[in-house]
C-alpha positions in Angstrom: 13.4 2.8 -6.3 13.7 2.7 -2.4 9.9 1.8 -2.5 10.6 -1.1 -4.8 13.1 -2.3 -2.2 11.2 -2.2 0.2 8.1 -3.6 -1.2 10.5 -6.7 -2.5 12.1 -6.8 1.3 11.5 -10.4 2.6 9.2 -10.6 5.2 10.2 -12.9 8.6 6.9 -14.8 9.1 5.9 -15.2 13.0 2.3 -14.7 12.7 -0.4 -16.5 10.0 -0.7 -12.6 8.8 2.9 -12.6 7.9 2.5 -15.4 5.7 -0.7 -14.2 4.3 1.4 -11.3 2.8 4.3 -13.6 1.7 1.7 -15.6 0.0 -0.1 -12.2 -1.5 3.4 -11.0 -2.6 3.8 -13.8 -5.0 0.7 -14.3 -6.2 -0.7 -13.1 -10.0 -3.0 -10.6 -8.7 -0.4 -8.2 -7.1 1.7 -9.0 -9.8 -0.8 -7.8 -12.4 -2.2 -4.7 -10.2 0.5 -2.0 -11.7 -0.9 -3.0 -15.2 -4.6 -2.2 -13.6 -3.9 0.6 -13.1 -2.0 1.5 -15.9 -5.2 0.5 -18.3 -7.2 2.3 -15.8 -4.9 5.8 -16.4 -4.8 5.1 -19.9 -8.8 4.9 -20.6 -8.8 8.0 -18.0 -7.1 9.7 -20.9 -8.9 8.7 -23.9 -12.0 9.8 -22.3 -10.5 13.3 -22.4 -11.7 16.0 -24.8 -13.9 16.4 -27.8 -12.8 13.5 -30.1 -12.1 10.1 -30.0 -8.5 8.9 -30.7 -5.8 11.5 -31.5 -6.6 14.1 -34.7 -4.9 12.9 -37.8 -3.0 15.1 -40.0 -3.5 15.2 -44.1 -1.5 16.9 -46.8 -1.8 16.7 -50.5 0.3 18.8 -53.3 -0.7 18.7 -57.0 2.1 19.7 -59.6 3.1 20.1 -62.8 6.3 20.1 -64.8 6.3 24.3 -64.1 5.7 24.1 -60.8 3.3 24.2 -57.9 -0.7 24.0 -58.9 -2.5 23.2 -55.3 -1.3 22.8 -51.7 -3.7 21.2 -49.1 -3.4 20.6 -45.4 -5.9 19.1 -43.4 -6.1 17.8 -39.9 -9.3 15.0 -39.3 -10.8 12.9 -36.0 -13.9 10.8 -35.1 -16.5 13.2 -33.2 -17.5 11.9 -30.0 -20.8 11.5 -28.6 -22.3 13.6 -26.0 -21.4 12.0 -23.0 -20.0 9.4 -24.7 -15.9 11.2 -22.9 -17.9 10.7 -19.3 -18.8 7.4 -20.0 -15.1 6.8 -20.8 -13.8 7.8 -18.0 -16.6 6.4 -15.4 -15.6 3.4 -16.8 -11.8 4.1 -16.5 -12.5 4.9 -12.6 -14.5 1.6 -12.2 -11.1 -0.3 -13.7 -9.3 1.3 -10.7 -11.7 0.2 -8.3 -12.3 -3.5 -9.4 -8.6 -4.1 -9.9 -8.3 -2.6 -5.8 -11.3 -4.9 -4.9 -10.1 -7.7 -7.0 -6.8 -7.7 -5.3 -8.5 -7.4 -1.5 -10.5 -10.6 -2.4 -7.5 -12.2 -3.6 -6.3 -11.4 -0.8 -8.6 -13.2 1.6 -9.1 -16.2 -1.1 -5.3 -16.1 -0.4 -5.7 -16.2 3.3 -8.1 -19.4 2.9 -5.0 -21.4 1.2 -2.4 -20.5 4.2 -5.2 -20.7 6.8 -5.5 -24.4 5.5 -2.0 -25.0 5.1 -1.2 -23.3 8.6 -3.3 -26.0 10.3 -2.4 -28.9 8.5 1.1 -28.3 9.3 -0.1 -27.6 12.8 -1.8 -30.9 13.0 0.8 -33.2 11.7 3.4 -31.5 13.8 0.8 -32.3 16.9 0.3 -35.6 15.7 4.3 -36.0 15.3 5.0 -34.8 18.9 2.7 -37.0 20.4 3.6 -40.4 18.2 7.2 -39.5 19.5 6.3 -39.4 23.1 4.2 -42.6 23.1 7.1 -44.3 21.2 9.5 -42.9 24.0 6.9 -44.6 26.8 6.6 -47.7 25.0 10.4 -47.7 24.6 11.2 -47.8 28.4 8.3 -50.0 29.1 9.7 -52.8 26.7 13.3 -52.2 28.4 11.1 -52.2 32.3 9.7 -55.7 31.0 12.7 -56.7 29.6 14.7 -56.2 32.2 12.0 -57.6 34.7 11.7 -60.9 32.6 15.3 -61.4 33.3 15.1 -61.1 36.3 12.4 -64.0 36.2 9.7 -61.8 37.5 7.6 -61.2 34.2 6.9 -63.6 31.7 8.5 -63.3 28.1 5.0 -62.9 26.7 4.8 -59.6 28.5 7.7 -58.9 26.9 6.3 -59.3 23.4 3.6 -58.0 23.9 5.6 -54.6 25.2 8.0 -55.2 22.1 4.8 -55.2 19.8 3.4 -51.9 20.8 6.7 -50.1 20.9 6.5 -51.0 16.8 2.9 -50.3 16.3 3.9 -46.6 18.3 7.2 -46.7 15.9 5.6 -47.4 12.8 2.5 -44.4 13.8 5.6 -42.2 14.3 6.9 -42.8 10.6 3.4 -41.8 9.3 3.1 -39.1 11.2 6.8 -37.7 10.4 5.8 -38.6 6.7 2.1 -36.4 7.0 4.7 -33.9 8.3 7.0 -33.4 5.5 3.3 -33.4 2.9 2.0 -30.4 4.8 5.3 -28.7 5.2 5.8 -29.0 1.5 2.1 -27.2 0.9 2.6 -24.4 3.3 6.3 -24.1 1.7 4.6 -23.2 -1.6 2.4 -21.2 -0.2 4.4 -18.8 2.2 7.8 -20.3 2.1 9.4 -21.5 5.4 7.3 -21.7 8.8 8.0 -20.4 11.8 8.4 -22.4 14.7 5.5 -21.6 16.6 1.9 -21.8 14.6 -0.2 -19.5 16.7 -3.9 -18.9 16.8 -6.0 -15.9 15.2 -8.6 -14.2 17.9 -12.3 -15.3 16.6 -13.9 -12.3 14.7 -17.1 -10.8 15.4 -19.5 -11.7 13.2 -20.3 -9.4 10.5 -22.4 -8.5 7.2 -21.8 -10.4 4.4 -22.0 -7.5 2.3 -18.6 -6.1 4.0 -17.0 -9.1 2.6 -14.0 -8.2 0.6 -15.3 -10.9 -1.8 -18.7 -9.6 -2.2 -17.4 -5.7 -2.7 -15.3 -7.6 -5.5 -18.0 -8.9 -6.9 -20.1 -5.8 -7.1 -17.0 -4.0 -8.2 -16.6 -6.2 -11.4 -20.1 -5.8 -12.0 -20.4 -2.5 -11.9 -17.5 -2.6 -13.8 -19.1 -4.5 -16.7 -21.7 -2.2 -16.4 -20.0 1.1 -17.5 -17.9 -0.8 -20.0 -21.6 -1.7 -21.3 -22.4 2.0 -21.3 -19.3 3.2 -22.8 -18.9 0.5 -26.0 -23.1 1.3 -26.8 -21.4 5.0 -28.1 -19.2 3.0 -30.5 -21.9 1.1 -32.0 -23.7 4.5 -32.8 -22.7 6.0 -36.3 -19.6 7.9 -35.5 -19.4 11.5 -37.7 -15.7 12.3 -38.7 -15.0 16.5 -38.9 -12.4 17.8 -40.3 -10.6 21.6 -40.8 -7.9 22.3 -43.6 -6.4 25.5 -45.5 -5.9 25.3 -49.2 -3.5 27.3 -51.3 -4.1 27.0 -55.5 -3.3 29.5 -58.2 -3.7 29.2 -61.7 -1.4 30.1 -65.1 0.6 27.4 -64.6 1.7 25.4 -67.4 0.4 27.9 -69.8 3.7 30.0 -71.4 1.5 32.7 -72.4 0.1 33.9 -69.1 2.1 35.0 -66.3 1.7 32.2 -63.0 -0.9 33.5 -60.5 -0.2 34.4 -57.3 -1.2 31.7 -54.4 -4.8 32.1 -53.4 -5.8 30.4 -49.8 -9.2 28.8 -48.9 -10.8 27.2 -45.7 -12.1 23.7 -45.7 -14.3 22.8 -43.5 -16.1 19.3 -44.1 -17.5 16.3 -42.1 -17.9 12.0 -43.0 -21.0 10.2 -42.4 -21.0 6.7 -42.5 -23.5 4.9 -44.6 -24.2 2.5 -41.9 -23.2 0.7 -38.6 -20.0 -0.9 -37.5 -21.7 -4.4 -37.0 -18.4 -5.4 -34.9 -18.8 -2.5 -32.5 -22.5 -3.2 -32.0 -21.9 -6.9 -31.6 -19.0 -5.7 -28.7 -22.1 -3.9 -27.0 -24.5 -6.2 -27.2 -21.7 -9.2 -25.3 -21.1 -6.3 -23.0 -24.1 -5.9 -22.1 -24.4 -9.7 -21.5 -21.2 -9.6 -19.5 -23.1 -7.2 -17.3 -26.2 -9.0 -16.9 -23.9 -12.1 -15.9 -21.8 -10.5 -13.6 -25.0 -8.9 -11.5 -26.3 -12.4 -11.2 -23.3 -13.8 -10.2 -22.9 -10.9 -7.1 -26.5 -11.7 -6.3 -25.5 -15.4 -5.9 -22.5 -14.9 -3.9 -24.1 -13.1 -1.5 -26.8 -16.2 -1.1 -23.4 -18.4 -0.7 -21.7 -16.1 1.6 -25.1 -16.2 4.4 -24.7 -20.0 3.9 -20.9 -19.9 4.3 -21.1 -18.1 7.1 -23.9 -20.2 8.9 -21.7 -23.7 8.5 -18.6 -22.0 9.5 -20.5 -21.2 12.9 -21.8 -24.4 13.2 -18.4 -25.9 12.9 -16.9 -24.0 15.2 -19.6 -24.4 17.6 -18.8 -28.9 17.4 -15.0 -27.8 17.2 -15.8 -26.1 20.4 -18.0 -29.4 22.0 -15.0 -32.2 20.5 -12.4 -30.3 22.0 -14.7 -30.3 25.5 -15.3 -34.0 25.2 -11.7 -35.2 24.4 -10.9 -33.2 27.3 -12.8 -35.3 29.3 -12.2 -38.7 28.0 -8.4 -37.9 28.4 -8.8 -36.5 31.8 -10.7 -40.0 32.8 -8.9 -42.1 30.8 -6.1 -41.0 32.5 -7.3 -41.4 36.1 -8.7 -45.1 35.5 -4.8 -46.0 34.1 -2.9 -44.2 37.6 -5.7 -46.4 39.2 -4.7 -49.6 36.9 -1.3 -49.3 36.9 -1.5 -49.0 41.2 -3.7 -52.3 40.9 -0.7 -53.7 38.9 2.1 -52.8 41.4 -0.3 -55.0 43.8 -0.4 -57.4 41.5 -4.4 -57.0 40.9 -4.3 -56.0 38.0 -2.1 -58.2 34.9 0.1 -56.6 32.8 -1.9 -56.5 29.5 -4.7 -55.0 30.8 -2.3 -52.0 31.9 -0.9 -52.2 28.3 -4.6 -52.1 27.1 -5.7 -49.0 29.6 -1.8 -47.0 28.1 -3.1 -47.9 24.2 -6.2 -46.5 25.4 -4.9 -43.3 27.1 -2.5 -42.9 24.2 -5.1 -42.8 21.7 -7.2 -40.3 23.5 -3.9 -38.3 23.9 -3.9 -37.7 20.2 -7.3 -37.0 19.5 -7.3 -34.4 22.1 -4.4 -33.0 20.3 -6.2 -33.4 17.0 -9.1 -31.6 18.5 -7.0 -28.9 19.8 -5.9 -28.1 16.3 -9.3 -28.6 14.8 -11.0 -25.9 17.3 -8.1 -23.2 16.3 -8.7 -24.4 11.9 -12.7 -23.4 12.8 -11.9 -20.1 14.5 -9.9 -19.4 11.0 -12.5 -21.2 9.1 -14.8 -18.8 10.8 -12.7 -15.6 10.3 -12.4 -16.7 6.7 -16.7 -16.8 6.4 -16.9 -13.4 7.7 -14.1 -11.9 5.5 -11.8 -11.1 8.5 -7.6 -11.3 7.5 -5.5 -12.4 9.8 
């Protein structure tokens, strides 16, 4: 019960591997993995011993108005195969294994979603911070020009022009905070409430694709498939039924003029051969059998997919890497050329809507650099997510 607690406990989500596990908590998988197991223990036990399903127990009495003629007692059960009880419980240890690997790659198919979610929030809250700060500059430039046209030392079409791009910033601000509350619903029903700080992951190594938690899965179901293949081609066999029983008869009975007999008791030993096939069991074979030839193929493809995957997560990364670079230095310039520009316009060199023009400018590399930012961090977990790494 204390484990159950604990295991229920709420989890406080700082990292993207907290809410990997809130996620993984209330997902179907681990909801269905105690009923995994609970098959797998229960074919674990049918494989056991010499026959198949439990022994069932007979008894027949034959009387007549005087009394007891014939007592039987038998007990009766399906024979198995030889190594038809191994074949059970191979299979039973292969239902343990693919519901463990089933849940691991629902684990990391899991971690895709929140990865996703996790940057997407990131992004619009990037976006949102930097809408509000260019609103906040546009704001006290309209009220600089404002209170510079009265003054009668800046025209009024300044002015409207300030007034306009303190709206367009205004109106970018609402679509941003609207973006926001889109990709803070997704995360929410993903992994609940996020935390305040969305930190990175550290770029994994690159590793084998066959260490994928995904591919093990894969290979897990179809080996799974496999034994179940084995284990149903037994029931499509003719199945011999044995059975062992004691009889107890005596004779005089019913007769007045002979005295009753005294019970007499026998050994039965017989057996039941079936005059032919169960069609249904060999027709459950045979779609095994296709199950498992499916389910090979399908691991052989995934592991094509998962090279691929992994070779276009790289090469993301790798332009993530070279966009974040270039916005670095188009910001960086931009914002040289507008502390040159806005010096020329304190000489009066330089006219007002040019400096407007050179802040739009600025402000629009601002954002993309903080769109790139975010972009570079989603391919690192895009990347980690291609080689099968958990946060």
């Amino acid at each position: 019960m204390a484990g159950a607690q604990e295991a229920a406990a709420p989890i406080a989500v700082r990292t993207l591997h907290d809410a990997v596990e809130v996620a993984v908590q209330q997902s179907s998988e681990a909801a269905s993995l105690p009923a995994l197991r609970a098959q797998a223990e229960a074919l674990r036990r049918s494989g056991r011993g010499p026959f198949v399903g439990p022994p069932v127990i007979s008894a027949d009495i034959l009387t007549r108005s005087q009394g007891v003629i014939e007592e039987e007692t038998s007990v009766s059960a399906g024979i198995r195969w030889p190594g038809e009880g191994k074949a059970i419980r191979t299979y039973a240890g292969r239902v343990g294994e693919a519901a463990r690997s089933g849940l691991d790659a629902a684990r990391l198919r899991i971690a895709g979603s929140v990865r996703e979610a996790w940057w997407a929030l990131a992004a619009a809250r990037a976006a949102v911070a930097v809408n509000r700060d260019q609103v906040g500059i546009s704001s006290t430039i309209s009220k600089q020009v404002a209170r510079l046209v009265g003054a009668g030392e800046q025209a009024r079409r300044d002015l409207l022009l300030a007034q306009a791009e303190t709206a367009a910033a205004q109106s970018r601000l609402s679509q941003a905070e609207a973006e926001l509350a889109r990709a803070e619903a997704a995360y929410a029903a993903l992994a609940g409430s996020p935390p305040e700080d969305l930190a990175p992951e550290i770029q994994a190594t690159v590793t084998d694709p066959k260490n994928s938690p995904a591919l093990r899965a894969a290979l897990d179901r179809a080996a799974l498939a496999d034994a179940r293949a084995t284990s149903l081609t037994y029931g499509a066999r003719l199945r011999l039924e044995g059975s062992v029983g004691v009889r107890r008869e005596r004779g005089g009975v019913g007769d007045p003029t002979v005295s009753p007999e005294p019970f007499r008791n026998a050994l039965l030993v017989g057996i039941k051969v079936p005059l032919g096939r169960n069609q249904a069991a060999v027709a459950d074979a045979a779609a095994a059998q296709s199950d498992a030839l499916g389910a090979g193929a399908e691991a052989n493809r995934l592991r094509i997919r998962l090279v691929a995957e992994q070779r276009a997560a790289q090469a993301r990364l790798e332009a993530a890497e070279r966009s974040l670079e270039q916005a670095q230095a188009r910001r960086a310039a931009l914002a040289e050329a507008l502390a040159l520009t806005e010096r020329g316009r304190a000489e009066g060199e330089v006219g007002f809507i040019e400096a407007l023009r050179a802040r739009q400018t600025l402000s629009e590399a601002e954002r993309d650099l903080a769109v790139a930012r975010v972009a570079r961090f989603a391919a690192i977990s895009s990347f980690n997510q291609a080689m099968g790494v958990l946060p």
